[in-house]
N, C-alpha and C positions, 0 to 999 in steps of 0.2 A: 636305467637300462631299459627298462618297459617301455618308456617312452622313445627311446631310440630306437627300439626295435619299430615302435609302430610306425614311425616315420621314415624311416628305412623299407621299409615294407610299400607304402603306397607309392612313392614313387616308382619303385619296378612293376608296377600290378599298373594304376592307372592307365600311363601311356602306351600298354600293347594292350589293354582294353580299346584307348580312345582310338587306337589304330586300326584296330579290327573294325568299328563301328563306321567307319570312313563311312559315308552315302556309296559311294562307286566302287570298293572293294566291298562292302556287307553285300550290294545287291549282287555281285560276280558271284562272290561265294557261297550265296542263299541260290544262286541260278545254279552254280557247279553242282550245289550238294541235293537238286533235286533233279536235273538232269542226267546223273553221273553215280560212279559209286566212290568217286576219287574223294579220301579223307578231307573233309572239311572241318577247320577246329573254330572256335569263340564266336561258333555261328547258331543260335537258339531260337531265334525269333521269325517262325515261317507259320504265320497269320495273313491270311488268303489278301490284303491289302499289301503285304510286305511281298509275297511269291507275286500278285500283281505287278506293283512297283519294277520291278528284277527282270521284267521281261524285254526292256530296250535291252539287254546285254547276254540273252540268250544265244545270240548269232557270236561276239564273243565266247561264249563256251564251246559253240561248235568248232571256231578255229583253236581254240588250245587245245580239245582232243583229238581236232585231226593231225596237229601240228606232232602229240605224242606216238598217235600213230602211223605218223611218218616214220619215225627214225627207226622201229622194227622191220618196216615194211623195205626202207629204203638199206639196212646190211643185207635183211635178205635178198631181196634184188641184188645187192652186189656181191653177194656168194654164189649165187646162183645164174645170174645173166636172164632171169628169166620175170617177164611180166604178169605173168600168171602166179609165180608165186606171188609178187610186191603184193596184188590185189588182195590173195587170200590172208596175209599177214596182215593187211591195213587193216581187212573188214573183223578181224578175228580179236583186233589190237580194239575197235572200236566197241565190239560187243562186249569184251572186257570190260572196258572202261566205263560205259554203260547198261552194266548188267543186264544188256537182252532186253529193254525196257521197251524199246519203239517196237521193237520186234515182237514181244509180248502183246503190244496193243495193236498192231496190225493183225495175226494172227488171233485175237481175240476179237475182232471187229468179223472177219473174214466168217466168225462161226457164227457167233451172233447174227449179224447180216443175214448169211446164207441159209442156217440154220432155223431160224426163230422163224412163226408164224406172226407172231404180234409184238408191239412194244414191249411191253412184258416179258415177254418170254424169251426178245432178242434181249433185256439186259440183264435178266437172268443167266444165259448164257454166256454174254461177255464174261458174269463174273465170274464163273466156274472157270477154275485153275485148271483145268484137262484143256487138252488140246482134241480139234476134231479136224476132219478131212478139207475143211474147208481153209481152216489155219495153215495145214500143212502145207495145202498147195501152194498158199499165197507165200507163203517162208522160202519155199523152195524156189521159186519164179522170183521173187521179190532181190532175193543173193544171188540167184541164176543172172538177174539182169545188171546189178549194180556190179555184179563180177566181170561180165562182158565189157559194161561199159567203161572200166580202168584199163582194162586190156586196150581195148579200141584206143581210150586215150596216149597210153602207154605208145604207143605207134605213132604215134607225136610228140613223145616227151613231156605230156603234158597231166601225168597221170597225177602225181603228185598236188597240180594246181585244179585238177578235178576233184580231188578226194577231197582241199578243205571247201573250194566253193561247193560242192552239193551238204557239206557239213553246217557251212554258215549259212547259207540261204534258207536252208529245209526247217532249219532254228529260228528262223525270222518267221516261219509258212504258221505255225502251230498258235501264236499269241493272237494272230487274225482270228479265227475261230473262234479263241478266248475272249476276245472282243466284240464279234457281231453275235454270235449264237449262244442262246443260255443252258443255262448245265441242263440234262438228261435226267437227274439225279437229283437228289434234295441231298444226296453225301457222295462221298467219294473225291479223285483230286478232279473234274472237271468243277464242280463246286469248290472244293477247298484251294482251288489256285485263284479263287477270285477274277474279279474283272478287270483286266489292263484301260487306266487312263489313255486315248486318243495320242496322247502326247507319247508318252512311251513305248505305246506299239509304231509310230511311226521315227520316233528313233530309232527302235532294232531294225525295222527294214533301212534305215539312212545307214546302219551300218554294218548292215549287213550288205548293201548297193556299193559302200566304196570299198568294204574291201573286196570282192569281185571286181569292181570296176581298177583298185591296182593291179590284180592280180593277172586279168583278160584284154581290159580294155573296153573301150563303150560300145563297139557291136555286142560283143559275146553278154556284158551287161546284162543290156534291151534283153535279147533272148532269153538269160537265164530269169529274169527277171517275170518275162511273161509264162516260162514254161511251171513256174513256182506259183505265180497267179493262179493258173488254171489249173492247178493238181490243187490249191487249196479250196478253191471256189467248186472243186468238183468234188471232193469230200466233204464240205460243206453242204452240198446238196443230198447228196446221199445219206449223210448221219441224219440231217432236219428229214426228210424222207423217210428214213427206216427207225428212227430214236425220238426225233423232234429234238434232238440238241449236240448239243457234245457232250463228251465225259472224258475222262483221262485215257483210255483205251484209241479214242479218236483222234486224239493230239497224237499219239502215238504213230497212231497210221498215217496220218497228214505227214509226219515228219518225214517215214519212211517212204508216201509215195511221191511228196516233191522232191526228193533225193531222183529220184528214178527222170523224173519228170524233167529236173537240170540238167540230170546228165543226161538226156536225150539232145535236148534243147542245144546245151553245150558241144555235144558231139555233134550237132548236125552244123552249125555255126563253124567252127574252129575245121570242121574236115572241108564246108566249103569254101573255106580264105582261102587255106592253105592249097 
């Protein structure tokens, strides 16, 4: 009977082991579970080489939670007729879903930045958990703008195809930094997310390009493509400027200001076809 059991036993246990270890479903899910707050299970292994690795499929993450925060966004729109709600549901569905994390690090960058007289003392103050004037404002303008600009799209029907491309490109912006500029910090996740291999940050931008490019098309593409360029290359400049690196707080804001930055890009593109 012992012996039955044990052998009864490994075959149900191995094979949703070996499943979970897949290479392309471990790194989704090591990417979900540290982008997101969305349950992650049989996932244990986030060694700054392994969170590295996971970064061609961080544009991936961005479209499965915009894709969940679609479908709150889109009954409220359809009880309501109104695109101002859709918006405040998507963006409400996404901080959910990511626990206020990018927004955390925008807002902590904004204090530190604005706040600190020297290195030091700005990454002192990134770390403190209080929020100050300088956070607040950027929080406030930051949702003020990405609000606007679903609405705007919205007025094209295009609101929905906004929401995941600034979600998947802005997920592509963040791994660039974790590859050209070194950590700020001897601790923390801009260290502990390790350095993305060449090779896998230019996968997640490959895929983070075609799905936009199904999505828009190859003008809107180009644009969204270069407005995500230069919101990274300009917080890059700024954190090497004010930090000498990045740090996890900076990835943060990258995300949320090439969000801004697509849907500028996008909006200005797609209102001049049409």
């Amino acid at each position: 009977m012992q012996n039955s059991d044990g052998n009864d036993q490994k075959p149900s246990e191995e094979p949703i082991s070996a499943f979970w270890q897949m290479p392309v479903l471990s790194d989704f899910c090591r990417a979900l579970a540290l982008l997101s707050r969305v349950p992650v299970f049989q996932i244990d292994d986030f060694r700054p080489v392994m969170i590295a690795r996971s970064v061609w499929c961080w544009p991936l993450v961005g479209l499965f939670l915009a894709g969940l925060a679609v479908l709150p966004a889109q009954l409220a729109a359809y009880l309501t007729g109104s695109a101002v709600v859709f918006a405040i549901v998507a963006l409400l569905a996404l901080v959910l879903l990511t626990g206020a994390m990018h927004e955390d690090g925008l807002a902590d960058c904004a204090d530190g930045f604005g706040g600190g007289l020297d290195r030091s003392q700005k990454l002192k103050i990134m770390r403190d958990s209080h929020i100050g004037t300088y956070g607040v404002v950027a929080l406030v303008l930051c949702l003020g703008l990405r609000l606007a600009l679903l609405v705007e799209a919205a007025d094209g029907g295009q609101a929905v195809v906004l929401l995941i491309v600034m979600a998947v490109m802005s997920r592509a912006a963040m791994p660039v930094l974790m590859t050209v500029l070194s950590p700020a910090r001897d601790n923390g996740l801009g260290k502990g997310a390790g350095q993305p291999e060449w090779r896998d940050l230019m996968l997640g931008i490959a895929c983070a390009t075609v799905i936009v490019w199904l999505l828009t098309g190859l003008v809107a593409t180009i644009a969204v493509l270069l407005a995500a360029g230069l919101a990274t290359v300009l917080i890059g400049l700024i954190a090497k400027w004010q930090i000498g690196g990045q740090t996890g707080d900076v990835l943060g804001a990258t995300q949320m200001i090439a969000e801004l930055f697509v849907g500028i890009g996008f909006i200005a593109v797609t209102g001049n076809i049409s």
